[in-house]
C-alpha positions in Angstrom: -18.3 -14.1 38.8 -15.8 -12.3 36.2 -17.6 -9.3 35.0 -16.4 -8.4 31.2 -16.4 -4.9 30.4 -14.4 -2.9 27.8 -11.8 -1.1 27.4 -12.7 2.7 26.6 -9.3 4.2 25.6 -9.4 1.0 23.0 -12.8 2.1 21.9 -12.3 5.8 21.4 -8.1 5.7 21.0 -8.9 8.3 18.0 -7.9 11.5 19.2 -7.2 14.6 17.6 -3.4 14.0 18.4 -3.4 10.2 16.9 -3.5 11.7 13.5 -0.6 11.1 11.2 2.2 13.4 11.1 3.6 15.6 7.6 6.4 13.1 7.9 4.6 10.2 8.4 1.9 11.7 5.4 5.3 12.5 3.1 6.4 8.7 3.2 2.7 7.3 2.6 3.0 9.7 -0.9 6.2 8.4 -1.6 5.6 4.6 -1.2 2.4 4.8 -2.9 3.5 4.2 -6.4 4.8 0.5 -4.6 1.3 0.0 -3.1 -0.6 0.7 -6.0 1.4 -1.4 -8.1 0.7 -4.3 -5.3 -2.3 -3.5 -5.7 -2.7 -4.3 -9.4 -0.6 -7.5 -9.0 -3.1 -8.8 -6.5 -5.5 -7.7 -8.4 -4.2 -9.6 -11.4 -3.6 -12.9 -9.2 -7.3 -12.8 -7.9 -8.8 -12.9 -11.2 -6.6 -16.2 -12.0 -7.5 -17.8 -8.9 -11.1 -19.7 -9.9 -9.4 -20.8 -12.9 -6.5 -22.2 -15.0 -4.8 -19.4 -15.8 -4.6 -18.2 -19.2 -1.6 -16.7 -21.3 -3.2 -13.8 -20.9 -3.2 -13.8 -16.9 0.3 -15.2 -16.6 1.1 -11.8 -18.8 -1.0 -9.8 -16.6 0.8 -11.2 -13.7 3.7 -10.7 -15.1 4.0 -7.1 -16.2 2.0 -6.6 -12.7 5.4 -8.1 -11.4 7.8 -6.1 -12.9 5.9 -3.0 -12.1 6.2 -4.1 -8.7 9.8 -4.5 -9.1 10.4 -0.8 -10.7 8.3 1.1 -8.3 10.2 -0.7 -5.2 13.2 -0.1 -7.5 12.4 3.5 -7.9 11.7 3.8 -4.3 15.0 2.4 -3.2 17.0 4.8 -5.9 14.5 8.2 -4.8 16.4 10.5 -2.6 15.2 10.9 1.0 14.3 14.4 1.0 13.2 14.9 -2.4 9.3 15.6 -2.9 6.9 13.4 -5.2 6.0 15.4 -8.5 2.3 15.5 -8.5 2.1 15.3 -5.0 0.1 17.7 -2.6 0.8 21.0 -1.8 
């Protein structure tokens, strides 16, 4: 008979030293103007899914779109080192 247990480093893999690095915090900041703006544009798409789309959504999808498109833009342009204005201290 196979006995199934668990794993326990799996189960409790959260330690104090799996926490993100400053680095790894920096980038988040600066990529989340590109995941918000996902964000809206998935938004956008859900709300036209249980329906034919209106003018309206296909405009809501749209500019949802191009914000999508200027925030990875922006990304892409931003210098490596540079800090996020607004960001934390």
């Amino acid at each position: 008979m196979d006995h199934i247990v668990t794993v326990q480093d799996a189960v409790t893999a959260f330690a104090d030293f799996m926490e993100p690095t400053d680095a790894e915090l920096d980038a988040i900041e600066q990529e989340m103007p590109v995941i918000l703006a996902g964000v809206d544009l998935v938004d956008a798409q859900i709300i036209a899914l249980d329906r034919k789309p209106t003018e309206l959504d296909n405009r809501r999808i749209r500019r949802a779109r191009n914000r999508v498109l200027a925030a990875r833009r922006d990304l892409a342009n931003h210098p490596a080192g540079a800090s996020v204005p607004g960001g934390a201290a």
